[in-house]
C-alpha positions as CSV (number, residue, x, y, z in Angstrom):
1,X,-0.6,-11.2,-16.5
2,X,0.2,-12.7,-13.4
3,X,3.4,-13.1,-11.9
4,X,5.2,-14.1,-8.2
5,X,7.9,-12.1,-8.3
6,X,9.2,-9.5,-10.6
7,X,12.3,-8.3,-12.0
8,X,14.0,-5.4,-13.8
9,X,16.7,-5.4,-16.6
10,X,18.8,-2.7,-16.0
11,X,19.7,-0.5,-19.3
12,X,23.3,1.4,-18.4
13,X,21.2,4.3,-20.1
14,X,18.2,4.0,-17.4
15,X,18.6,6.3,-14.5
16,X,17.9,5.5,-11.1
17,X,14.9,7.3,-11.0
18,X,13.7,5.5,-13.8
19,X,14.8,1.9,-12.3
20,X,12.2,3.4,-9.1
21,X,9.8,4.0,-11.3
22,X,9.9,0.8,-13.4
23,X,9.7,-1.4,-10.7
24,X,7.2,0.8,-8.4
25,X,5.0,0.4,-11.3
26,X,5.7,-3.5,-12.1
27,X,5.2,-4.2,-8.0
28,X,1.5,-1.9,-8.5
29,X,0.9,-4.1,-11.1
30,X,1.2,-7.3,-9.5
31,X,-0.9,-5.8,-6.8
32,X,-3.7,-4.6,-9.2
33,X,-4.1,-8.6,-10.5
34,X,-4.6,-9.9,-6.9
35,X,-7.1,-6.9,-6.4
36,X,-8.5,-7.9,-9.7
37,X,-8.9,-11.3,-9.0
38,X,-10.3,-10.9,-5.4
39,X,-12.9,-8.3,-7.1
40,X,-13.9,-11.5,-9.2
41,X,-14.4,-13.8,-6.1
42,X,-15.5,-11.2,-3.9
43,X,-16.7,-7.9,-5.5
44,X,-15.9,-4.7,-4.0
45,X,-17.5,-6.3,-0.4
46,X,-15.0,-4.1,1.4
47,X,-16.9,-0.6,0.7
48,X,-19.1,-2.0,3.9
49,X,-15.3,-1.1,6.3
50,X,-15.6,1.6,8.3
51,X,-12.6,3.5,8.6
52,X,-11.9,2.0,11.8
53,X,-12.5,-1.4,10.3
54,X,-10.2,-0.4,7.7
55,X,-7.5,0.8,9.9
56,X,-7.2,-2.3,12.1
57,X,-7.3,-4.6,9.3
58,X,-4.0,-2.2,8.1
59,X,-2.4,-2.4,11.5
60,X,-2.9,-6.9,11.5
61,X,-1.3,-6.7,8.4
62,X,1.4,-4.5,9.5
63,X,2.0,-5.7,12.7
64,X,2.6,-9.5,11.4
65,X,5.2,-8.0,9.3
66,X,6.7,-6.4,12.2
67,X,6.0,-10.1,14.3
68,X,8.2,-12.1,11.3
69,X,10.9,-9.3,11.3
70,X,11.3,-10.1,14.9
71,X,11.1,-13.8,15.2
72,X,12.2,-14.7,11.6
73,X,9.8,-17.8,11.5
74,X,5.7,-18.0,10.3
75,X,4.4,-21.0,11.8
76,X,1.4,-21.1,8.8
77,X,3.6,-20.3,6.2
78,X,2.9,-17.5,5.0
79,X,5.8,-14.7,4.5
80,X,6.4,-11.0,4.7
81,X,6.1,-10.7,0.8
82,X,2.4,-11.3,0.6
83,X,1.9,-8.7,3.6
84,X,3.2,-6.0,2.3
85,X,0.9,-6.5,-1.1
86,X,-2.1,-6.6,1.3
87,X,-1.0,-3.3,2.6
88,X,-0.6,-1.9,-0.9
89,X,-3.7,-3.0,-1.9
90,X,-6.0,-2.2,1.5
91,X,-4.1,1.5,1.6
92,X,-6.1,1.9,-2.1
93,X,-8.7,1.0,-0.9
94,X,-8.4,3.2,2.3
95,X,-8.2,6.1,-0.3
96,X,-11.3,5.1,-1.8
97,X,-13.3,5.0,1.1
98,X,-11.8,8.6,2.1
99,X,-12.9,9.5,-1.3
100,X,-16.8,7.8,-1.4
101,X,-17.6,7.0,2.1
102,X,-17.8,3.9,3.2
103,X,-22.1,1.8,2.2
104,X,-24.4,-0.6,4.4
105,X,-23.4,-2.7,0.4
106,X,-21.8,-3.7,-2.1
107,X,-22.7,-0.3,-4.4
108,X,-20.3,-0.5,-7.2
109,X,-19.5,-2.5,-10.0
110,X,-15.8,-4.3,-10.5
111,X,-15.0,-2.2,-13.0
112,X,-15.6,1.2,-11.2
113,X,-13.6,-0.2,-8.2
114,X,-10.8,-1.3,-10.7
115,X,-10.7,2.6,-12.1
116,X,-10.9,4.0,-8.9
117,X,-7.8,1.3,-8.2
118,X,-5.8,2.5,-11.4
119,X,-6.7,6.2,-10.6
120,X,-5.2,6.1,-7.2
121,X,-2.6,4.0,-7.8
122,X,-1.6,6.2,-10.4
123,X,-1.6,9.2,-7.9
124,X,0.6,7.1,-5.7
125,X,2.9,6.8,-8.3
126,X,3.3,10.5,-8.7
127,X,3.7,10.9,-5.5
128,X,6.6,8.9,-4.8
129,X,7.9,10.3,-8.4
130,X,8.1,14.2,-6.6
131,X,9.0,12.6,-2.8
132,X,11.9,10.3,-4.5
133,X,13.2,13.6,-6.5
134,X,13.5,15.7,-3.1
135,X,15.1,13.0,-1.5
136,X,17.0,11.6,-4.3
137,X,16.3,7.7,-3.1
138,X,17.1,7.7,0.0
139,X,14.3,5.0,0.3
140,X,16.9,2.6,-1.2
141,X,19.5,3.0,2.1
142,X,16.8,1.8,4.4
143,X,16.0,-1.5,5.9
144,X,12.7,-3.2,5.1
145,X,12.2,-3.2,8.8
146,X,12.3,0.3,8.8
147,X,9.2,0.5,6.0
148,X,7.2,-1.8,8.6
149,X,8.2,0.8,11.7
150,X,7.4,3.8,9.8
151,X,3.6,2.1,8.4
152,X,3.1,1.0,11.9
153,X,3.5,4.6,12.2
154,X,1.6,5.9,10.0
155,X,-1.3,3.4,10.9
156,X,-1.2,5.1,14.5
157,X,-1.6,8.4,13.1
158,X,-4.7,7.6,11.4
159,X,-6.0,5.9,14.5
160,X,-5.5,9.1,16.5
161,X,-7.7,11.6,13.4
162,X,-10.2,9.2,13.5
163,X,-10.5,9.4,17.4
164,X,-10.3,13.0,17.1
165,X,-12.7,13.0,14.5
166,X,-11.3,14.4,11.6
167,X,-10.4,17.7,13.9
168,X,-6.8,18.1,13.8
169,X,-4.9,20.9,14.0
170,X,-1.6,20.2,11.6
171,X,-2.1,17.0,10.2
172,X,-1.9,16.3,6.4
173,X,-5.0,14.0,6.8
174,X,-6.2,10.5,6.8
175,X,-5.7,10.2,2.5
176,X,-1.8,11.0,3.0
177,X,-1.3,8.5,5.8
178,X,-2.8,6.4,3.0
179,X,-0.5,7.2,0.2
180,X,2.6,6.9,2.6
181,X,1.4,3.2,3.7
182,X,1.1,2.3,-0.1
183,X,4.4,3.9,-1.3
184,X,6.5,2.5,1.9
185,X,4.6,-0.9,1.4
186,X,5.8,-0.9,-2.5
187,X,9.7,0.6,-1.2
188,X,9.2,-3.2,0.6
189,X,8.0,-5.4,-1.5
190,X,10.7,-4.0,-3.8
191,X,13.3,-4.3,-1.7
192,X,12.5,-7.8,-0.6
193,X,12.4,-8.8,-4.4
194,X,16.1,-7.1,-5.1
């Protein structure tokens, strides 16, 4: 099923940790068909990134958030919404190239690159499930522009391990940028739908 924008009826028996998790996993799923149905066009071509490659194709898509934020105008028309999708779905696939490495070709089917997607979506998901219990959703009291500020961030952090080449001395690592990129680009995209 695909769908523009989505929305969540509210039960007065649901929670507000269950309202997160409802529409985390309704804005993953809208993700996951665009993923889907650029796999179909384009197969999984972007296992030839390099992590660098990877990161700087993160840090266009964050920083034209951050360029609409300021200006409040596109002059081709395209918004902030579709943005922070990209970001969801290129921070997956950032985990997967952590994860495999990144080939010289296209070396796996669209159905292995769609588990690996669900799989790591998934632990996203569960991530943001323990994160949102310790800080009891303080995500919602944010500003969007502070998701963009904090991915920018997070972007630069990974920028900095892969200069130093993996040798840090406190760092959480390259795969937990990752995560956070994908769970602050979904706290966007559901914000900008509320």
């Amino acid at each position: 099923m695909h769908f523009s924008h989505f929305f969540v009826t509210l039960h007065p028996e649901m929670d507000k940790f269950e309202q997160t998790n409802q529409q985390f996993e309704q804005a993953i799923a809208e993700c996951r068909t665009l993923f889907n149905n650029k796999l179909h066009d384009y197969r999984a071509s972007w296992r030839i990134l390099r992590p660098s490659a990877l990161t700087d194709q993160l840090f266009i898509k964050a920083k034209r958030i951050r360029s609409l934020e300021i200006k409040k105008e596109s002059l081709v028309g395209e918004g902030i919404r579709p943005e922070f999708i990209a970001l969801i779905n290129y921070g997956i696939v950032g985990i997967i190239q952590v994860n495999k490495g990144f080939a010289d070709t296209v070396d796996m089917s669209n159905d292995e690159a769609m588990a690996l997607y669900d799989h790591y979506a998934h632990e996203a998901l569960e991530l943001m499930k323990r994160k949102n219990h310790d800080y009891d959703e303080a995500w919602r009291g944010m500003r969007v522009s502070s998701y963009t500020d904090l991915i920018l961030t997070k972007i630069e952090r990974i920028k900095e391990i892969e200069n130093l080449g993996g040798e840090t001395l406190v760092s959480e690592g390259v795969e937990s940028n990752y995560m956070d990129i994908v769970n602050y680009a979904v706290f966007g995209l559901i914000k900008l739908t509320e």
